[in-house]
C-alpha positions, 0 to 999 in steps of 0.5 A, spaced: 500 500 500 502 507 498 501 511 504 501 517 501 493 520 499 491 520 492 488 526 490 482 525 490 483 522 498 485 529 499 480 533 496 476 529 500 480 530 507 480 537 505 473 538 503 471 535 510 475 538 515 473 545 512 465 542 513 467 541 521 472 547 521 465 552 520 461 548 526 466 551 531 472 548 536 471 547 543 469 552 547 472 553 554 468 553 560 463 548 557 458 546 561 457 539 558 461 534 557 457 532 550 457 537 544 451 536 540 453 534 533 446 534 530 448 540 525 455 537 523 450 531 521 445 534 518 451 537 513 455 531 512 449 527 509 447 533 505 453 533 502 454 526 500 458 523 505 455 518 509 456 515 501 463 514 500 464 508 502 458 506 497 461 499 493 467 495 494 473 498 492 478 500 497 478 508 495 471 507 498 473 504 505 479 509 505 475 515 503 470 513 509 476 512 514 479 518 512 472 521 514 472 518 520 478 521 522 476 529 520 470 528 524 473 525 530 477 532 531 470 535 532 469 537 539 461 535 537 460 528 538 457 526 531 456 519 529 460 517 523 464 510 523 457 506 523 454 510 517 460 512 512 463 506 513 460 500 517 454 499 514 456 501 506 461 495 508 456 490 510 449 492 505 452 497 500 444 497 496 441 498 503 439 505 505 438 505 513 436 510 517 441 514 521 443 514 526 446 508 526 448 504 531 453 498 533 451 493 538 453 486 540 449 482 544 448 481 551 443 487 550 444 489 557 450 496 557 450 502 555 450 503 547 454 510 544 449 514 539 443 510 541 436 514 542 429 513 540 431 514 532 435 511 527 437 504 526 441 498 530 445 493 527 447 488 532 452 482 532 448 476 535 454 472 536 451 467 531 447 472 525 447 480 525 440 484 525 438 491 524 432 494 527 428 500 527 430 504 534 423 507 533 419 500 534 423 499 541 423 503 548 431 506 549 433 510 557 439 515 556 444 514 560 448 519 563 456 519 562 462 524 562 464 520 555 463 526 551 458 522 547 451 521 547 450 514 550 443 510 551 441 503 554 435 498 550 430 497 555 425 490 555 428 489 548 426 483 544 430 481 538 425 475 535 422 480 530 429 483 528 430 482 520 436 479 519 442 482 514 441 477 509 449 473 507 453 478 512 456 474 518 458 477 524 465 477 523 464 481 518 461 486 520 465 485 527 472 487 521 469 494 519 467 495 526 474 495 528 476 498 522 472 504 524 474 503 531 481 505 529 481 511 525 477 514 531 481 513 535 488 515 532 484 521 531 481 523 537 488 522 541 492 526 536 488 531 538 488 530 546 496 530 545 496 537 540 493 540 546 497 537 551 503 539 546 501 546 546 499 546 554 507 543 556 509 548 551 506 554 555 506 551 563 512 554 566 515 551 572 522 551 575 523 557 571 522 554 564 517 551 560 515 543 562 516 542 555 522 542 556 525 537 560 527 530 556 522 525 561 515 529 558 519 530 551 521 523 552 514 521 554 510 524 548 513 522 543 512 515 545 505 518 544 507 522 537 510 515 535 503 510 537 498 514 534 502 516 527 502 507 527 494 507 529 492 512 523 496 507 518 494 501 520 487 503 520 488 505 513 491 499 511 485 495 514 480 499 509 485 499 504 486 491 504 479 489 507 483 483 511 480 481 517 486 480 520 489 487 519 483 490 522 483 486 529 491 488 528 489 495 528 484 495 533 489 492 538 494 498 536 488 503 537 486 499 544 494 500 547 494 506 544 488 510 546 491 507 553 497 511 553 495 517 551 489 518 556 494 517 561 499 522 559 495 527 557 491 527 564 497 528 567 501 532 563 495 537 564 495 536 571 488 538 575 487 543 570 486 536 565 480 533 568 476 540 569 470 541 565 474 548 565 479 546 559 477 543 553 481 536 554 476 532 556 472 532 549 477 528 547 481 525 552 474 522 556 472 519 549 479 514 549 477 512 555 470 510 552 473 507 546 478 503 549 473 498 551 468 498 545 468 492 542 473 489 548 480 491 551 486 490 547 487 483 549 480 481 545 483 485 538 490 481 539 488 475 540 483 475 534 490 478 530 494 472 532 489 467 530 488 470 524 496 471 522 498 464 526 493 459 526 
């Protein structure tokens, strides 16, 4: 795989983050740990973008990735992996209704993105179903995830039409691919913005940037998200189950490194809703147990590189 974007790959990348640049950075002293992402939703799929992955060519997956990326900078939480990518990748001639939401069952956790609207695609272990998320009862439940969670309530998945030729493993493939193109992007934002803070925090009469121990430590951070963003962009590219388990694993260590180390290169200041980190650092702390924890995603890459 060639690593540099093609052409259209960054018009594409350009287009979107311009589109994410006009609906605002963080604000400081937010009073929410959640930013809405309605509009930015409304403008990705007025303009097209949820179709980029539309069909199986790998420019599509890529694109789709690429996308992902630019919106997991946004301060608004904003659901995109599911809809660009996840689905056209498991029902390209479908048209489901957004938002969409990935679950596995058991049922009985809270889920990213779920409200009273959209469409679910679950992973039963066995089969993966979609269902009408009008047609069910949903509970918000209340985090400081920076996203929009809910919970199903007395769900029954008997009437849930099954996605007819898509096996679980599939959709668990994109799912991860997806996982690791947002991770890789929110944690290059949170280690931008603790860059930015070490570079202007002073202590013993000079900037705390400036000893080797935190320079040392975030360009372990540096180092590990650059990994993530291609390894994610590999698995789009290859459609390999394998390559994807890989990158979530990657992501899922990733992630880890990177909250701990911003929090703590930001201090008391970085776990206050005072300052923006948490729009980000929070998130990774919620995706690095989506889907399971690093070990999950190793194991399935082991098996599939050694069987």
């Amino acid at each position: 795989m060639d690593f540099d974007l093609t052409e259209d790959q960054r018009a594409l990348l350009t287009a979107v983050e311009r589109l994410v640049e006009r609906h605002g950075g963080a604000p400081a002293g937010a009073d929410s740990y959640i930013l809405s992402g309605a509009e930015l939703e409304r403008d990705l799929e007025d303009g097209g973008y949820y179709d980029v992955a539309r069909g199986q060519d790998a420019d599509g997956a890529v694109g789709a990735a690429l996308l992902v990326e630019a919106v997991a900078r946004s301060p608004r939480a904003a659901e995109v992996g599911a809809s660009a990518l996840v689905a056209p990748k498991l029902a390209p001639t479908l048209s489901l209704p957004r938002p969409i939401i990935l679950a596995a069952t058991p049922l009985d956790g809270a889920v990213r993105f779920l409200g009273s609207r959209g469409t679910a695609v679950i992973d039963t272990g066995t089969d993966v179903r979609v269902l009408d998320l009008s047609t069910c009862r949903t509970a918000a439940v209340d985090t400081p995830f920076a996203y929009p969670f809910g919970r199903f309530v007395d769900l029954d998945l008997k009437n849930a039409p099954v996605l007819a030729d898509v096996a679980p493993d599939l959709m668990r493939q994109w799912w991860r691919v997806a996982l690791a193109a947002e991770i890789g992007a929110v944690a290059q934002v949170a280690l931008d913005m603790t860059v930015d803070y070490v570079k202007a925090r002073r202590q013993f009469n000079r900037p705390i940037g400036s000893f080797q121990a935190i320079q040392h430590r975030l360009s372990e951070c540096a180092t590990m998200i650059h990994g993530t963003r291609i390894l994610a962009r590999r698995a789009a590219w290859t459609g390999d189950g394998a390559d994807a388990a890989f990158a979530a694993a990657h992501a899922k260590e990733t992630a880890a490194k990177v909250h701990y180390d911003t929090h703590q290169f930001h201090g008391a200041m970085g776990v206050t809703l005072e300052h923006p980190l948490h729009f980000w650092s929070y998130r990774l702390k919620c995706l690095q147990g989506e889907m399971g924890g690093y070990m999950a995603h190793a194991k399935e890459a082991a098996d599939a590189f050694w069987p």
